[in-house]
C-alpha positions as CSV (number, residue, x, y, z in Angstrom):
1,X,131.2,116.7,-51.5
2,X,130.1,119.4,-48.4
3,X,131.0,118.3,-45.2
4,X,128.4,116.7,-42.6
5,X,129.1,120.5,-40.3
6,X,128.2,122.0,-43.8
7,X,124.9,120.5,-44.5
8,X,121.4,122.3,-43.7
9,X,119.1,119.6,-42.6
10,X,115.5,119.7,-44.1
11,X,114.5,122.5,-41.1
12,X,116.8,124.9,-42.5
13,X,118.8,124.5,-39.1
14,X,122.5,124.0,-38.8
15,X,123.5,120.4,-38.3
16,X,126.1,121.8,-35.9
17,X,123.2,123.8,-33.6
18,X,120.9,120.7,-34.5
19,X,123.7,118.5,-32.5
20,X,123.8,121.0,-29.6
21,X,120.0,120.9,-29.2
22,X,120.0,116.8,-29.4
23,X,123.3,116.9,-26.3
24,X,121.4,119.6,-24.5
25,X,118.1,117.3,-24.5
26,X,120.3,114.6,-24.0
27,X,121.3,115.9,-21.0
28,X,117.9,117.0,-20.0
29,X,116.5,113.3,-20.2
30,X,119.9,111.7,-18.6
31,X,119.3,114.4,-15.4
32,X,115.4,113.5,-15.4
33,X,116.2,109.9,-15.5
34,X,118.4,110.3,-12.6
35,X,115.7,112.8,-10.5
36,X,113.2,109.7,-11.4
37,X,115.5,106.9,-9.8
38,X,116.4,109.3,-7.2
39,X,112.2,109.5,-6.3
40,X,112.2,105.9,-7.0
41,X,114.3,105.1,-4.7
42,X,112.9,107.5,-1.9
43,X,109.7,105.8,-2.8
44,X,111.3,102.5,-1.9
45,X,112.7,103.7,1.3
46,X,109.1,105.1,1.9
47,X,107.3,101.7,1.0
48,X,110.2,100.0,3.5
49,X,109.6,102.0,6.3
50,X,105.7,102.0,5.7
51,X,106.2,98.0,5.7
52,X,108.3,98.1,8.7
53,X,105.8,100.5,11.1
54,X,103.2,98.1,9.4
55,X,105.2,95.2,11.2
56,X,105.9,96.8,14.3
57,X,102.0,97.9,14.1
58,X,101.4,94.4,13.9
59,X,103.6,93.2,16.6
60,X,102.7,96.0,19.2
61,X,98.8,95.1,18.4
62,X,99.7,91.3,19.0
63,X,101.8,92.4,22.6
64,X,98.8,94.2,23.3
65,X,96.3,91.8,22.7
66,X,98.8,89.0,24.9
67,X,98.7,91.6,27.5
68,X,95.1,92.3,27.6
69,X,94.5,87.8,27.6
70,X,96.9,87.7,30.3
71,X,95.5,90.7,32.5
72,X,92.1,89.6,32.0
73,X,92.5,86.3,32.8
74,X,90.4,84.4,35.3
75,X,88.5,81.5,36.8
76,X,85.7,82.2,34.0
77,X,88.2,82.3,31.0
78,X,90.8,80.8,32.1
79,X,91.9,77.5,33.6
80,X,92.7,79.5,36.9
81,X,91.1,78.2,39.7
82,X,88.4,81.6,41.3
83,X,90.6,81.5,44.3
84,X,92.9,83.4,42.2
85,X,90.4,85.7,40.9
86,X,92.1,89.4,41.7
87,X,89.7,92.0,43.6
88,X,88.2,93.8,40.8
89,X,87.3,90.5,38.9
90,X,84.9,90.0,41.5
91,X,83.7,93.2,41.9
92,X,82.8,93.3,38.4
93,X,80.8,89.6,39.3
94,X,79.0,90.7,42.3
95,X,78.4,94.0,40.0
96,X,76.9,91.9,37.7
97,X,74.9,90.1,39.6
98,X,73.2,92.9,41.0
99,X,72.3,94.7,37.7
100,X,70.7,90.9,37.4
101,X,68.6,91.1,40.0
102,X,67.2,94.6,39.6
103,X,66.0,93.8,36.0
104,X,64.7,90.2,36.8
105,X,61.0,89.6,36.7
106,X,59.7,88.4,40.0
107,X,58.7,85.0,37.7
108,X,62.6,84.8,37.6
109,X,65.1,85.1,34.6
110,X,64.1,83.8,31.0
111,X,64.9,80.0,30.2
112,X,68.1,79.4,29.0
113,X,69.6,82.5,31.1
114,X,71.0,82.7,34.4
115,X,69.5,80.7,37.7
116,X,67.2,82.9,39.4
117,X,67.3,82.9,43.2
118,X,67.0,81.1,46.0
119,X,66.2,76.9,45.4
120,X,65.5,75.6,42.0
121,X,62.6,74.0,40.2
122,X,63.4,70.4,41.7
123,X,65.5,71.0,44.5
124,X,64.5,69.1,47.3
125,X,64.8,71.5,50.5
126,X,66.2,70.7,54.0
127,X,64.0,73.2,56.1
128,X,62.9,71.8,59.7
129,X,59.7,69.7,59.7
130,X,58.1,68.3,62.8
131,X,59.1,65.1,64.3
132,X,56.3,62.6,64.8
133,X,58.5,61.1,67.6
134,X,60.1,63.7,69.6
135,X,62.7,62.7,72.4
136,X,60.6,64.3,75.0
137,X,57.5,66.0,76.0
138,X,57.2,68.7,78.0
139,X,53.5,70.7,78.4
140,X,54.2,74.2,79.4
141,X,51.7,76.3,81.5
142,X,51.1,80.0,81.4
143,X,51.6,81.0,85.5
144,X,49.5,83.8,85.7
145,X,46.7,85.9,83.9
146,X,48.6,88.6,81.4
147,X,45.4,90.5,82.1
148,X,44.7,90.7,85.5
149,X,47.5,88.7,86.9
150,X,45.1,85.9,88.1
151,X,46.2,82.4,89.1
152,X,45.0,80.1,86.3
153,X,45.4,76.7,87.8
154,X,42.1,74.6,86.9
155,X,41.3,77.8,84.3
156,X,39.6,76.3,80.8
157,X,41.9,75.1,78.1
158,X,41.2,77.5,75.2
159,X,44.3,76.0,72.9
160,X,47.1,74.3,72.6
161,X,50.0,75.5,70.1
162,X,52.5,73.1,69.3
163,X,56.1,73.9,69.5
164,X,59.4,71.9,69.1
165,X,62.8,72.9,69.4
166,X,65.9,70.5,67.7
167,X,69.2,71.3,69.9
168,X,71.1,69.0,71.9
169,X,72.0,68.7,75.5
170,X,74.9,70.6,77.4
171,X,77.9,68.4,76.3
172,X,80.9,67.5,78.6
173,X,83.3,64.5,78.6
174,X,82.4,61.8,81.0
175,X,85.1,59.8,82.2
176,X,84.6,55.9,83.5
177,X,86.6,54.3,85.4
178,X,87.3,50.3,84.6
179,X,89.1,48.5,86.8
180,X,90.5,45.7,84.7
181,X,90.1,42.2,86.6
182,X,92.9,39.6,86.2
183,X,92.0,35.7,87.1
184,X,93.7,32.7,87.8
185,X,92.8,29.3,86.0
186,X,93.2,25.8,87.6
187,X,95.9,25.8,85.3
188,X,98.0,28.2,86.1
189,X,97.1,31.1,83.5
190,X,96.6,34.3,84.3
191,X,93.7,36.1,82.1
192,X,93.2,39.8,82.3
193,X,89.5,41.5,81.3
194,X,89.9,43.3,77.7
195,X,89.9,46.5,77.8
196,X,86.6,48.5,76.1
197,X,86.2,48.8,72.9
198,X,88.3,51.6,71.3
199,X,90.1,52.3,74.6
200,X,94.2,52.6,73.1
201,X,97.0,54.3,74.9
202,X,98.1,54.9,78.0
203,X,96.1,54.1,81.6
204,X,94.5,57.1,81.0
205,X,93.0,57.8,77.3
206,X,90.2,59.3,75.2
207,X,87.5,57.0,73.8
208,X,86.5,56.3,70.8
209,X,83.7,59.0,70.4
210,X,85.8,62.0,71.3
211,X,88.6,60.9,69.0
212,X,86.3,60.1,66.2
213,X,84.8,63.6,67.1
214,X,88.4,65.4,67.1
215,X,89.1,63.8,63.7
216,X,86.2,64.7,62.2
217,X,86.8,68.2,63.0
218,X,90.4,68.5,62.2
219,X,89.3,66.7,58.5
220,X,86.3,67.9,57.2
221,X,86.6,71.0,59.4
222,X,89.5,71.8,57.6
223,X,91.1,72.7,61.1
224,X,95.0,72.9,61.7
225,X,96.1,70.2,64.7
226,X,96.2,73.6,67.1
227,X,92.9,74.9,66.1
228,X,91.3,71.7,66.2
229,X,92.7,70.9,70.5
230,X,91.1,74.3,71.1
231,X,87.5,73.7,69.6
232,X,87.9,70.3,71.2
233,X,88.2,71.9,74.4
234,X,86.0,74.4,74.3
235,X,83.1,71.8,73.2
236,X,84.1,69.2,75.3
237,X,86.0,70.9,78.4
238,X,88.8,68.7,77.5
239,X,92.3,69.3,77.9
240,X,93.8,67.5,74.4
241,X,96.9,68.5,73.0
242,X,98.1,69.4,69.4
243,X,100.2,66.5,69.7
244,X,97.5,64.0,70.6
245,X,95.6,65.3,67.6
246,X,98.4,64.4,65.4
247,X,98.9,61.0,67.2
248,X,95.2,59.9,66.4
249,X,95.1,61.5,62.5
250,X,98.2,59.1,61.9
251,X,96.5,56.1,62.8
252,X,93.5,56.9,61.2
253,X,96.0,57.3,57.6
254,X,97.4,53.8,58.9
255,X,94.6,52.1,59.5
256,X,92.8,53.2,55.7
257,X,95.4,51.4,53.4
258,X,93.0,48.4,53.0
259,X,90.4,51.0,52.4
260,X,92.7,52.6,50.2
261,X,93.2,48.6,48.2
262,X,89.6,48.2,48.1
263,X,87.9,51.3,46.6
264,X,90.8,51.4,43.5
265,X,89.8,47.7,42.9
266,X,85.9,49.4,43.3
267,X,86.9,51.8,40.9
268,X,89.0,49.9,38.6
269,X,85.5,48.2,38.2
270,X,83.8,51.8,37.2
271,X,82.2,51.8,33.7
272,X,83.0,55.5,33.5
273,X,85.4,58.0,35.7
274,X,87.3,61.8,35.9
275,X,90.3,62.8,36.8
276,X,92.2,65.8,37.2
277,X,95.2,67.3,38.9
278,X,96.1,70.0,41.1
279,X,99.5,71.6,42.5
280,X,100.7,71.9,46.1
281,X,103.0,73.1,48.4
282,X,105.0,71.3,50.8
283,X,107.4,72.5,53.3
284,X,109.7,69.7,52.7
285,X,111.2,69.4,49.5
286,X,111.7,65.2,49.2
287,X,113.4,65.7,46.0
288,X,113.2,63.3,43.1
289,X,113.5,59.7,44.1
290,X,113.1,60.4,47.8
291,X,109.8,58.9,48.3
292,X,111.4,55.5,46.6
293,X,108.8,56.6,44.1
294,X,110.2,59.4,42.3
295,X,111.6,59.0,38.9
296,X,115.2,60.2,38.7
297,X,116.1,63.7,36.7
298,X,112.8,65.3,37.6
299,X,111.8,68.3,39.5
300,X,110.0,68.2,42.6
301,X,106.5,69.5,41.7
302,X,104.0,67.8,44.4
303,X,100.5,67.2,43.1
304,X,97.3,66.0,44.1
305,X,95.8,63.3,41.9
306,X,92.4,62.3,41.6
307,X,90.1,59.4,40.0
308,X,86.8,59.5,41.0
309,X,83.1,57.8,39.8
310,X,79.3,58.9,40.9
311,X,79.9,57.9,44.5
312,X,83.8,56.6,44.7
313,X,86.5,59.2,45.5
314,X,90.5,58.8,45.4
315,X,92.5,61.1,46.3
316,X,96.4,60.7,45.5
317,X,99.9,62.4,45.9
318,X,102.9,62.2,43.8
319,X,106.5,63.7,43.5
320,X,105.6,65.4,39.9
321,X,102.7,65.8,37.5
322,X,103.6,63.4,35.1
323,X,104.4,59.3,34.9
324,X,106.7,58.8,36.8
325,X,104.0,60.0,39.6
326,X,100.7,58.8,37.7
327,X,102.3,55.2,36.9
328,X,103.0,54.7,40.7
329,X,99.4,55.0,41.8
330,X,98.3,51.3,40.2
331,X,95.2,53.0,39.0
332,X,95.1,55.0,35.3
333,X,97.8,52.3,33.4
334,X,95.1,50.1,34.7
335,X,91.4,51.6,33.9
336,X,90.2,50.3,30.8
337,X,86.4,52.4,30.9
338,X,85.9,55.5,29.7
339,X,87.9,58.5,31.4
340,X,86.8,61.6,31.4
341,X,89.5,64.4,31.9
342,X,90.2,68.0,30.5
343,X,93.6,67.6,27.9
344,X,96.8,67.5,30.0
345,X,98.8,65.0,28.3
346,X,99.8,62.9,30.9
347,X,96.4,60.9,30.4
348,X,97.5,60.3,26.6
349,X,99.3,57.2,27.5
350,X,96.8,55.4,28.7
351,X,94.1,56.0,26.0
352,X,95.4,52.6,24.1
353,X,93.7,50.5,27.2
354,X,90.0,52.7,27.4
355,X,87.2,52.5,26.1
356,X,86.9,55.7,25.2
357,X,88.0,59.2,26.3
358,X,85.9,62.4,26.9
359,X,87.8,65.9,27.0
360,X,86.1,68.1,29.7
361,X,84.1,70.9,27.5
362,X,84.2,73.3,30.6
363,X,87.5,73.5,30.3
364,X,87.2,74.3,26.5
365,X,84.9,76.9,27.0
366,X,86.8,78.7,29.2
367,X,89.4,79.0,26.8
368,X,87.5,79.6,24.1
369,X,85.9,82.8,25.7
370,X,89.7,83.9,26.6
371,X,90.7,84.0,22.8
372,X,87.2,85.5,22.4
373,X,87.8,88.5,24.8
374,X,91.1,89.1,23.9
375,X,90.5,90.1,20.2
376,X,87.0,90.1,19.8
377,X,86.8,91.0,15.8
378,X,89.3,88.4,14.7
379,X,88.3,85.5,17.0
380,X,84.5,85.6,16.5
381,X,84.6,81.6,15.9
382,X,85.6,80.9,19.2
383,X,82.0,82.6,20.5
384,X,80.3,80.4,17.3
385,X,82.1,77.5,19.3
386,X,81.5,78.0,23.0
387,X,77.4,78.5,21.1
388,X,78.3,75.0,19.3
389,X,78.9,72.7,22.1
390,X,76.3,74.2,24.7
391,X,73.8,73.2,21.6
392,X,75.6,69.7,21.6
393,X,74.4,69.3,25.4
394,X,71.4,70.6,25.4
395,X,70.7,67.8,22.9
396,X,71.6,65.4,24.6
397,X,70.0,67.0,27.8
398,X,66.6,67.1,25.7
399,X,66.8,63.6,24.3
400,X,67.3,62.2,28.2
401,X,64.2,64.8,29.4
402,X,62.5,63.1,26.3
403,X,63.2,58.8,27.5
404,X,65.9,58.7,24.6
405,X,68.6,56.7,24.7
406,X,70.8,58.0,22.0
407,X,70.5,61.0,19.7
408,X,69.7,60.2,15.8
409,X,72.7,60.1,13.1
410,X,71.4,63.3,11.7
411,X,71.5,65.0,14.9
412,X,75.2,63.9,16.0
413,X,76.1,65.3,12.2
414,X,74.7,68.3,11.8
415,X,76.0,69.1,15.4
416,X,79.9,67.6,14.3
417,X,79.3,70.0,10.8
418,X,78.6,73.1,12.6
419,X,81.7,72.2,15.2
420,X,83.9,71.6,12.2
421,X,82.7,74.7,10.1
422,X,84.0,76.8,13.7
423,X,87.4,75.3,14.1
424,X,88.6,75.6,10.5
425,X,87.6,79.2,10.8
426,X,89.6,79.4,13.5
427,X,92.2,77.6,11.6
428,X,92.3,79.8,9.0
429,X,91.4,83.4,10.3
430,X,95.3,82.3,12.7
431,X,97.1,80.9,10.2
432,X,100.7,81.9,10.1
433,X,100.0,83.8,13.7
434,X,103.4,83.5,15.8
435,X,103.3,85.4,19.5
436,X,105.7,88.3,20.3
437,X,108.0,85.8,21.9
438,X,107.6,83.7,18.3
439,X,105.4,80.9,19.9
440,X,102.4,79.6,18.2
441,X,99.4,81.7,18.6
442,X,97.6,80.4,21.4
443,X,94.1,80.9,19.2
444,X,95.6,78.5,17.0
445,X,96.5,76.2,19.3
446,X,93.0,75.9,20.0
447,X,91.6,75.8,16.6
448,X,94.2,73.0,16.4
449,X,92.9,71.0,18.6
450,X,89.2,71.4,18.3
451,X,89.8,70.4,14.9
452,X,92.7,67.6,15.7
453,X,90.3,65.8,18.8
454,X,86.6,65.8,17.3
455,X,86.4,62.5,18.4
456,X,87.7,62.9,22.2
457,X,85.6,66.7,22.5
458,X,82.1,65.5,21.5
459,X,82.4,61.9,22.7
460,X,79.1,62.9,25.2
461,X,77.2,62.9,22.6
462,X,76.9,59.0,21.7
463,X,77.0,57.5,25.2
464,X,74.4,59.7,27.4
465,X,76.7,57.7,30.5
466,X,79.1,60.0,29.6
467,X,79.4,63.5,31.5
468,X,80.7,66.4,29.0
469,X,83.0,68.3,31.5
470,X,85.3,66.6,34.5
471,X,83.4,69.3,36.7
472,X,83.0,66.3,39.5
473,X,87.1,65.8,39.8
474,X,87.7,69.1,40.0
475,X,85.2,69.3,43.0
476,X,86.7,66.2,44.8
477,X,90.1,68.8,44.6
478,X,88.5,71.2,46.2
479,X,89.3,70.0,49.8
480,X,92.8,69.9,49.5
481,X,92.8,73.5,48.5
482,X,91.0,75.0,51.0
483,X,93.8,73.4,52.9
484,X,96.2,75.3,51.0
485,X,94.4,78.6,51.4
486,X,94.7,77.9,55.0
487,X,97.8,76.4,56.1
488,X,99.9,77.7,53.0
489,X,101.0,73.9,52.8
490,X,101.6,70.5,53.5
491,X,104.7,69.7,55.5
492,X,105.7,66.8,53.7
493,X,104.4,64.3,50.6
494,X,104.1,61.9,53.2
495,X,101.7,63.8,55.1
496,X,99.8,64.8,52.1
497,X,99.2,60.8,51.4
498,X,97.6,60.8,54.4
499,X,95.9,63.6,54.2
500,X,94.6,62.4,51.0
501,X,94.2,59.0,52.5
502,X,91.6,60.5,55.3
503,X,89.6,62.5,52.8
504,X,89.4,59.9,50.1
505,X,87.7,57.9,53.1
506,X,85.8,60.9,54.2
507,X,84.2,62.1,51.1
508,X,83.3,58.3,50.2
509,X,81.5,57.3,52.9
510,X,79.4,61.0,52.8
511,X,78.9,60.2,49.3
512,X,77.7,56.9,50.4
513,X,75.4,57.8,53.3
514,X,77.8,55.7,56.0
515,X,77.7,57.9,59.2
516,X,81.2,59.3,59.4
517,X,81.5,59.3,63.6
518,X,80.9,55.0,63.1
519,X,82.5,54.7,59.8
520,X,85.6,56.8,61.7
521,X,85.6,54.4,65.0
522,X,85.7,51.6,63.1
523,X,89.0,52.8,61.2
524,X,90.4,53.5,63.8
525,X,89.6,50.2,65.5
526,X,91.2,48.7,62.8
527,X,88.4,47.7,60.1
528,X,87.6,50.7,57.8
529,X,84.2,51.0,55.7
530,X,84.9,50.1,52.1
531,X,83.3,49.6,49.0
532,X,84.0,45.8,49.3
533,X,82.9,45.4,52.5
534,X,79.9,46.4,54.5
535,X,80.1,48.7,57.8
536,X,80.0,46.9,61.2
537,X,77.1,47.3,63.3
538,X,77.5,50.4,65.4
């Protein structure tokens, strides 16, 4: 037999070269499969790092659009009160505006846009109008001819222009003198005349008037205890000090407790009320539990609390935002209408015991158009929704215009479908979203709960009693921060009880058409105006 090396395969080739050729192409396809992982694995590398700029794309587009929420935030997409609006934000209002104005019609804007100027259809105005029964009369006669300089004494009457002229006369404190007479009875006792109504203090004092006067300038005037002896002075040409004006706002916060009693148990009564909350300062730091009221373990973090109806105002302090302030106050673990609030939590506990709850929609809407204006591609849902529930109101706006009492099945649904079509896209255009921190995406958050509280967000539109935003409470907070843009701060929580005290008693009787100089004498005479009990006779 011929060896293997020997044999001529059918091409006519030796087997040895034929074996060469196989290792050489052997070789060939073991060095191309190598080249080929080699590319594959460059190609991996590649896809990696594509992936990883995609990711750090990703995140830098997600810092940028936190950036551009939290730079642009304001009073009108924001929670953020337009105090803290920065300079340019209102620029670009008052810009705004104007543009307005120099394209509006002289008819004013289109319905359903912005106000036009000036008073609105239905205002009631508060220009001057003529007395029928002026305090005086005075006829005025011209002296002399302005043609010839003539005497006109006896001259013809040729009209008579009427003219009147509301002011008030020069005003300066008047001081009386009583001499207080002491008499002897048959039977020995000695009685002593009373001294005049709202006379307190020393021999000397100010009457009721110019304290009633002083306090309602330091209050509603918003004027420091300084400030407030100086335009006291100056109007008056009195000499009161700081001091006194401290004296008298004291017992005026001491002599409103029962006032205090009385409109909570009014309120308590209320079918329907808001509430909100607001930070503030104090110079004294009480710490937790030095009030007595304060639970233990918590931050001091004073607030201002308040619950108010149509025409009933309380105004509140506590240690902290949360219970172990609210539960002190004898008020919300006690309501059982329907509260009306924006979401903070702390209200949560006491839904069990209310009728019902409404979330303020303002307070939505400004954080829907936040997400909105952050990344307007992605969150175009958040618009849809802001459209949603202004449709919702105007409903219900409509159906009261109309004599309506409630608005049909169909309407309420078609109104909840379009609301729940906007939050599950909202839902599902964040899913999986995390912040550059990690945190939930604060779009949806949002989508969250618009889908999560339905019930709670479009409450308004089955009782028409019902307002849709807490616009009212945040209104009744408004005093106490003009105080804080003024002063910088309270000194104490103490003092801010009482300052809350006085303007809880202040804005009720305004709201209630009590004239504040009697309603204010007869606090501090020691029987306030409340809701229980009627004013005395001035």
């Amino acid at each position: 037999m011929e060896s293997a090396a020997g044999q001529v395969p059918p091409t006519g080739e030796p087997v040895a070269q034929l074996l060469a050729r196989i290792e050489r192409q052997a070789a060939l396809i073991s060095e191309g499969r190598a080249r080929e992982a080699a590319k594959d694995a460059v190609i991996a590398a590649l896809q990696a790092r594509a992936e990883a700029q995609d990711a750090k794309i990703e995140a830098l587009e997600q810092l940028v659009s936190e950036l551009i929420a939290r730079t642009g935030r304001d009073s009108q997409n924001s929670s953020k009160p337009p105090s803290s609006d920065g300079p340019g934000t209102r620029a670009d209002r008052r810009r705004e505006e104007r543009d307005r104005r120099k394209t509006e019609p002289a008819e004013g804007p289109a319905p359903g846009t912005k106000k036009k100027r000036g008073g609105q259809d239905g205002h009631r105005g508060n220009g001057l109008a003529f007395s029928r029964t002026p305090d005086a009369k005075v006829v005025l006669e011209p002296g002399e001819c302005r043609g010839c300089g003539g005497d006109l004494a006896g001259g013809v009457q040729a009209a008579a222009e009427p003219l009147q002229v509301a002011g008030i006369p020069g005003v300066r404190a008047l001081v009386t003198g009583y001499l207080l007479i002491s008499r002897r009875c048959g039977c020995g006792t000695v009685t002593r005349a009373h001294a005049p109504r709202g006379a307190a203090g020393a021999p000397v004092c100010y009457g009721p008037n110019l304290t009633a006067a002083a306090l309602l300038c330091h209050a509603f005037g918003q004027l420091g205890q300084e400030r407030t002896a100086e335009v006291v002075n100056g109007l008056f040409g009195t000499h009161v000090s700081a001091g006194w004006i401290n004296k008298i706002a004291g017992r005026l916060a001491g002599n409103l407790h029962g006032f205090e009693d009385d409109l909570k148990t009014a309120l308590l009564a209320e079918p329907v009320t808001l509430a909100d909350e607001t930070p503030v300062n104090t110079i004294e730091d009480d710490g937790p539990g030095g009030d007595g009221q304060a639970g233990s373990g918590r931050a001091f973090n004073p607030h201002v609390f308040t619950l108010r109806s149509a025409d009933l105002v309380w105004l509140g302090a506590g240690h902290t935002r949360g219970h172990g302030a609210l539960d002190t106050f004898g008020l919300f673990e006690r309501y059982t209408g329907t509260l009306v609030s924006d979401d903070y939590n702390g209200y949560a506990k006491y839904q069990v015991r209310l009728t019902a709850r409404q979330l303020c929609n303002a307070h939505l809407i400004r954080s829907a158009k936040g997400v909105a204006e952050a990344e307007p591609g992605r969150q175009a849902w958040a618009a849809a929704m802001i459209e949603v529930l202004r449709a919702g109101r105007k409903s219900v706006t409509d159906a009261v215009a109309a004599g309506r009492s409630a608005l049909a099945g169909q309407e309420i649904e078609q109104i909840r479908a379009a609301y729940r079509e906007q939050a599950q896209a909202g839902i599902t255009a964040n899913l999986g979203r995390r912040t550059s921190k990690g945190g939930k995406h604060p779009a949806w958050v949002l989508a969250q709960r618009f889908h999560d509280k339905t019930d709670l967000i479009l409450h308004h539109l089955t009782d028409f009693t019902v307002p849709w935003t807490s616009n009212l409470a945040e209104q009744a907070l408004r005093h106490a921060k003009i105080h804080l843009k003024i002063s910088g701060c309270f000194r104490s929580l103490e003092t801010t009880r009482a300052y809350c005290r006085i303007h809880s008693y202040l804005i009720t009787i305004r709201l209630n058409a009590v004239p504040p100089m009697q309603a204010i004498r007869d606090a501090l005479a020691g029987h306030p105006w409340t809701p229980l009990r009627a004013l005395t006779t001035a």
